[in-house]
C-alpha positions in Angstrom: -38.8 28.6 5.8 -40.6 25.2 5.1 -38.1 22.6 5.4 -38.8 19.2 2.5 -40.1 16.3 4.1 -37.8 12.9 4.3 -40.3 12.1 0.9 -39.2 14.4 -0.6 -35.7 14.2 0.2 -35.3 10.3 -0.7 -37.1 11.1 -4.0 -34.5 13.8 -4.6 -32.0 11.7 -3.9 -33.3 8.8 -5.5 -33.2 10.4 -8.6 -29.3 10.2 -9.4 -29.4 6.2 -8.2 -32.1 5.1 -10.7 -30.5 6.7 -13.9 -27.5 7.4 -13.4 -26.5 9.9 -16.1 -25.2 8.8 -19.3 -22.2 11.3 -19.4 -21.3 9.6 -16.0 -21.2 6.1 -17.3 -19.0 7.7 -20.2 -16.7 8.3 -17.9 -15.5 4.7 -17.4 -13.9 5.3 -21.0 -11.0 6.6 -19.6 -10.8 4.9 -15.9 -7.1 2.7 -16.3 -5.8 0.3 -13.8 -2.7 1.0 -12.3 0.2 -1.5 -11.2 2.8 -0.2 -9.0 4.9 -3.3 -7.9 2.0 -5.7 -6.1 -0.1 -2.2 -5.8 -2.9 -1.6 -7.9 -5.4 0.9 -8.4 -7.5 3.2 -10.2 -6.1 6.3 -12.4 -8.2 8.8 -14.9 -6.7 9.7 -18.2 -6.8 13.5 -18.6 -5.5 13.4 -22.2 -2.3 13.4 -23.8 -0.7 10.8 -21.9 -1.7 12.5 -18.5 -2.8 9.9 -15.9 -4.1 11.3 -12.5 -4.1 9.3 -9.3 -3.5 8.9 -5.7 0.1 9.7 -4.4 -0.2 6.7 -2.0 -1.0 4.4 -4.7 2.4 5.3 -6.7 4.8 6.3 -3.6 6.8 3.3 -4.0 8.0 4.5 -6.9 9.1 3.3 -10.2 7.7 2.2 -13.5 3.7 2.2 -13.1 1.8 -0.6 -15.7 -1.2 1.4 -16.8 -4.0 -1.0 -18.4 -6.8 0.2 -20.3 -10.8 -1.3 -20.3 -9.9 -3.1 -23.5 -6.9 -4.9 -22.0 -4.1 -2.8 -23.8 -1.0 -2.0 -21.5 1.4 0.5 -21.5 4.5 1.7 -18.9 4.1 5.2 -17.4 6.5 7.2 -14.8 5.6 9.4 -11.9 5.3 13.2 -12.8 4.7 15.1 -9.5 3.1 14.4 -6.1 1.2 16.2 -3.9 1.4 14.6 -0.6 -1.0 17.3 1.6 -4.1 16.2 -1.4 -2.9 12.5 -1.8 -3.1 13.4 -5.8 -0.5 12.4 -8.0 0.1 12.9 -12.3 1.6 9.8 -14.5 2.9 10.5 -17.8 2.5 7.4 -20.0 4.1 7.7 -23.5 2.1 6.6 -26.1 -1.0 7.0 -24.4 -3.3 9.5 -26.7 -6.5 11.4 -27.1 -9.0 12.9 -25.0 -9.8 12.6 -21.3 -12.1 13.1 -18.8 -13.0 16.7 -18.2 -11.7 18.5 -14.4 -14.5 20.5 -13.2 -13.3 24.0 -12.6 -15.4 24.2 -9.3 -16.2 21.9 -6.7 -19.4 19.5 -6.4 -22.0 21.3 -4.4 -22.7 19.6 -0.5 -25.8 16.8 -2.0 -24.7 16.7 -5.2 -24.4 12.7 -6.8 -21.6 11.7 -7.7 -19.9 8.6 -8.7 -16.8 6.7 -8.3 -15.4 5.0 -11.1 -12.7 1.8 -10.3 -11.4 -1.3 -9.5 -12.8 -2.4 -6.1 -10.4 -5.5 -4.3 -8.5 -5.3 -7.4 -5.8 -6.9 -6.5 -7.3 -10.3 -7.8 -8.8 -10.8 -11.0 -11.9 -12.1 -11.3 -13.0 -15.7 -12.4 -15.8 -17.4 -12.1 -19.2 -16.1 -10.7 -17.1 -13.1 -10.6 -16.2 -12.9 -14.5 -16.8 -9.3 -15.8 -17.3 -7.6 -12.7 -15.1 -5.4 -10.1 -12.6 -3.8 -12.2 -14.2 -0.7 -13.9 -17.2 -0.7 -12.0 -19.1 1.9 -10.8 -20.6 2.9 -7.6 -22.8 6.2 -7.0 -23.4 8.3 -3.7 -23.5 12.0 -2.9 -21.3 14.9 -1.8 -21.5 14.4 2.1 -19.4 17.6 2.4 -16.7 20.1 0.4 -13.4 20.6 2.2 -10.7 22.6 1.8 -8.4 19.9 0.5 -10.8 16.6 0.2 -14.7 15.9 -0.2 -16.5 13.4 2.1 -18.4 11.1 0.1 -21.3 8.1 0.6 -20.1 6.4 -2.3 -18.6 2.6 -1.0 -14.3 3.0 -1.3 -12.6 -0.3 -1.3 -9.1 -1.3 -1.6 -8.6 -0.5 -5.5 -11.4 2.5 -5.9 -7.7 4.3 -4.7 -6.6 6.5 -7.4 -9.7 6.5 -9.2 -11.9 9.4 -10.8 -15.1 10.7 -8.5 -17.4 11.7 -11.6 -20.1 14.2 -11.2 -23.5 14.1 -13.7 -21.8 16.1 -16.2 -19.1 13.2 -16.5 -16.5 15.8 -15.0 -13.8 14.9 -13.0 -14.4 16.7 -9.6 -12.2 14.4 -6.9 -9.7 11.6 -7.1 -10.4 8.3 -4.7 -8.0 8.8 -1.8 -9.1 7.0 1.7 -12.0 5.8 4.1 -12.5 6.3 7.5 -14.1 3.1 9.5 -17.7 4.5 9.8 -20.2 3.7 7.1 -20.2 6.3 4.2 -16.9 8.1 5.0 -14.6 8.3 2.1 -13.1 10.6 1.0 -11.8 12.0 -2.5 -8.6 14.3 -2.9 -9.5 17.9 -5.0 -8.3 18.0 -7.8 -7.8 21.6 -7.8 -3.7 21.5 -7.9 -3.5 18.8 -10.5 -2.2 20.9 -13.4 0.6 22.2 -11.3 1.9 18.8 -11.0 2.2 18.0 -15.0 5.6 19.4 -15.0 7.2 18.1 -11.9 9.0 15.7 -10.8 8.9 13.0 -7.9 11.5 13.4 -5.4 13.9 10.7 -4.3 12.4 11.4 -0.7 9.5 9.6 0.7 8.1 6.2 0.0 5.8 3.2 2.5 6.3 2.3 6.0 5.3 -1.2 6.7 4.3 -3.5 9.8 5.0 -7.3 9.7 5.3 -10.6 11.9 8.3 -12.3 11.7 8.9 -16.0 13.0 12.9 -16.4 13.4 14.4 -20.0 14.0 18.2 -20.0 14.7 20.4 -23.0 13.7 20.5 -24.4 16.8 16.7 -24.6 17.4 16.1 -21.7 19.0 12.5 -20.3 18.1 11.5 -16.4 18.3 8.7 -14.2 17.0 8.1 -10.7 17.0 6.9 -7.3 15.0 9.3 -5.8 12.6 8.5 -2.0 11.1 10.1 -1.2 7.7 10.3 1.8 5.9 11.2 2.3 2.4 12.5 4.7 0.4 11.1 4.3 -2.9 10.8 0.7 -2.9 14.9 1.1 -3.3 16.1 1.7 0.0 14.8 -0.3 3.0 15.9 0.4 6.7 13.7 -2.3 9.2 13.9 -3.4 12.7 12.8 -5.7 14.3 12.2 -7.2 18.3 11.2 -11.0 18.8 10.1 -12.7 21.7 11.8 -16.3 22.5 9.6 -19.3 22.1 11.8 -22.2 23.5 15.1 -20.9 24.5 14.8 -22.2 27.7 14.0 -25.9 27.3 16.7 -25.7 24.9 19.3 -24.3 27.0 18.1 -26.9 29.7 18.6 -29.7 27.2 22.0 -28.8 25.5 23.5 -26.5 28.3 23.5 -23.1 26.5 22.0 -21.3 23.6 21.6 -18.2 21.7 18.6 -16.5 20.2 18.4 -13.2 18.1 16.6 -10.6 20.7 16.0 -7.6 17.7 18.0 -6.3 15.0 18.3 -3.3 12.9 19.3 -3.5 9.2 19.4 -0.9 6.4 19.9 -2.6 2.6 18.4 -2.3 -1.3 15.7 -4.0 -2.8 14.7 -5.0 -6.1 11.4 -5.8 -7.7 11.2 -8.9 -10.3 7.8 -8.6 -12.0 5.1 -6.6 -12.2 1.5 -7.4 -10.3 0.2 -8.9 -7.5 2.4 -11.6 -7.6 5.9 -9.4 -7.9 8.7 -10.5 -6.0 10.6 -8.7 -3.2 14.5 -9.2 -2.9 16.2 -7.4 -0.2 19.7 -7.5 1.0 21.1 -5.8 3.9 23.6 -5.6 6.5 23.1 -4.1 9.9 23.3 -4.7 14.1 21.8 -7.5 15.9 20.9 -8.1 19.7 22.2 -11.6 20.4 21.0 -12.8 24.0 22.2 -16.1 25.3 21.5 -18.8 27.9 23.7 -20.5 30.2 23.1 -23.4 32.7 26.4 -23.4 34.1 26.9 -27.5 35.4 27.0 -26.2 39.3 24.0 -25.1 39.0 20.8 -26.9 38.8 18.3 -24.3 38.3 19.1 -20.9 36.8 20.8 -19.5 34.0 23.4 -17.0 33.5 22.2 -14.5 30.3 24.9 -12.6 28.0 24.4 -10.0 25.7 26.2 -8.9 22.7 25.6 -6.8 19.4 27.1 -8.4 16.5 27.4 -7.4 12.5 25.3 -9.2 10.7 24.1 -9.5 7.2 21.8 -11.6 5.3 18.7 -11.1 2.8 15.0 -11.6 2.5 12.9 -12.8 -0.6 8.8 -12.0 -0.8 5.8 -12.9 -2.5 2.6 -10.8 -2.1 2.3 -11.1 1.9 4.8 -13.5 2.4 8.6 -13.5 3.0 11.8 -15.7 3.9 14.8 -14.5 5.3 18.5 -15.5 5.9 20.9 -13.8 8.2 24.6 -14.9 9.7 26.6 -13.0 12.3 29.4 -13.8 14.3 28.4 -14.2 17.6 30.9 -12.5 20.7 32.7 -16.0 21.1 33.5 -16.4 17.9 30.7 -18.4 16.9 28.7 -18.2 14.2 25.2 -17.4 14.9 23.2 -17.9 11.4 19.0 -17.6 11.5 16.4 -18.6 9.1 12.9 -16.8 9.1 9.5 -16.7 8.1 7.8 -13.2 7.3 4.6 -12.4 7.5 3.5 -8.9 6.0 0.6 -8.0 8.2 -1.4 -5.4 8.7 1.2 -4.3 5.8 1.7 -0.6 4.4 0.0 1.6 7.1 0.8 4.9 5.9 3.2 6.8 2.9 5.5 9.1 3.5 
């Protein structure tokens, strides 16, 4: 068996990136941009009203704004999920014609392909960057066919998610799901079990888990930080917790003779979106437990303190914008004291994985 030389093989390869086909670039005709809350990403109409897409990209929930290339804009709801495929179906009323073709067989392992989206879509464009990044293409080749997902050397950035990976036939043969953080490892859901999820219906169950920062002053001066995880059902429900780490409770309880700071706290409460797009708002309220610690210097002592704990009820609420948040609690503290905090959040790294 002769094996091609690495001429031949870039030529062959070459061959896709110089011209790409003209059913390919056809293609783009029915890429839409999806808006799930502040999420957005890339969606492939499949006819009739039948939008497919990535499950992370739509597992908050809710109403989905679905744009199309000539700025038109409709509301669509969540069909049915596949979680195991990352694939997801939207159903957008109004929403007619033709789509894109689903191969009936996967891409062979070589094949080009390209993918079809909105890379860093969560801005839009102005300036020197006028015209480009949303529906925009980017080509590569089949790296290899899995069971459930294709590798990929096409470049996947944050808003390719969701989006249609076109073969030269302008057939839909993947759908955008995830990278890995080597060079030329995305990957692309089958779309084998789309069909099967026209008729369903998202469950109630499942939704984001999130990592933030959150800076907590209490009223008396008190200063603490820490990492708070939230997950949330649907982008309806929201249980979080928190721990913090005090700052200056010390000094302060050297200065005025005692003081309390909020150690951690767990909450559970509902949220409600107010807009629609990267800059939606966030309001939360909840109620919940909080870990009060507090500082002593008693007078006959000059060095040392004497530390209380206490959980205490507490409620309060939170308001955010894109990445960042404020937040408002009050408790009663065990002596009767009130014990009220006001707090900066800081959404970083952010959603980490669906559920």
């Amino acid at each position: 068996m002769a094996f091609p030389t690495p001429m031949a093989i870039g030529l062959a390869s070459a061959a896709f990136a110089a011209d790409v086909p003209p059913e390919t670039v056809a293609a783009m005709d029915h890429v839409l941009l999806l808006e799930t809350g502040s999420t957005m990403c890339a969606g492939a109409h499949l006819g009739d009203g039948v939008v497919a897409t990535a499950y992370h990209c739509v597992a908050a929930g809710g109403r989905v704004r679905v744009t199309d290339r000539d700025g038109g804009y409709a509301v669509g709801r969540v069909r049915g999920v596949d979680r195991s495929r990352d694939l997801a179906i939207v159903y957008v009323d109004g929403l007619s014609g033709d789509g894109i073709d689903v191969a009936s067989t996967p891409p062979a392992l070589g094949e080009g392909i390209a993918v079809l989206g909105h890379p860093l879509a969560s801005d839009l464009p102005a300036g020197f960057y006028t015209d480009t990044l949303r529906f925009s293409l980017a080509e590569g080749v089949v790296s290899a066919v899995g069971t459930e997902a294709l590798q990929v050397t096409a470049p996947l950035n944050p808003g390719n998610s969701g989006g249609p990976l076109v073969d030269g036939e302008g057939r839909l043969v993947g759908v955008v799901s995830r990278r890995l953080g080597g060079q030329g490892l995305g990957f692309a859901g089958r779309p084998d079990g789309l069909e099967s999820l026209v008729d369903g219906r998202m469950s109630p169950v499942g939704g984001t888990v999130a990592v933030e920062l959150g800076v907590v002053a209490m009223q008396d001066g008190t200063v603490a930080v820490g990492p708070r995880l939230e997950l949330a059902a649907r982008d309806r429900v929201v249980v979080e917790g928190s721990l913090n780490l005090p700052l200056s409770a010390r000094w302060t309880a050297v200065r005025f003779g005692d003081v309390a700071f909020l150690r951690g706290q767990v909450h559970g409460g509902l949220r409600q979106r107010i807009g629609r797009g990267a800059w939606t708002m966030r309001l939360d309220g909840w109620g919940g437990v909080a870990w009060l610690e507090r500082l002593v210097a008693p007078e006959n002592q000059p060095i040392g303190f004497d530390v209380e704990h206490a959980a205490v009820p507490v409620v309060g609420g939170a308001a955010r914008i894109r990445n960042v948040g404020f937040e408002l609690g009050y408790g009663l503290g065990p002596d009767g004291r009130d014990a009220g905090w006001a707090g900066l959040v800081v959404r970083t790294p952010g959603v980490f994985t669906v559920w």
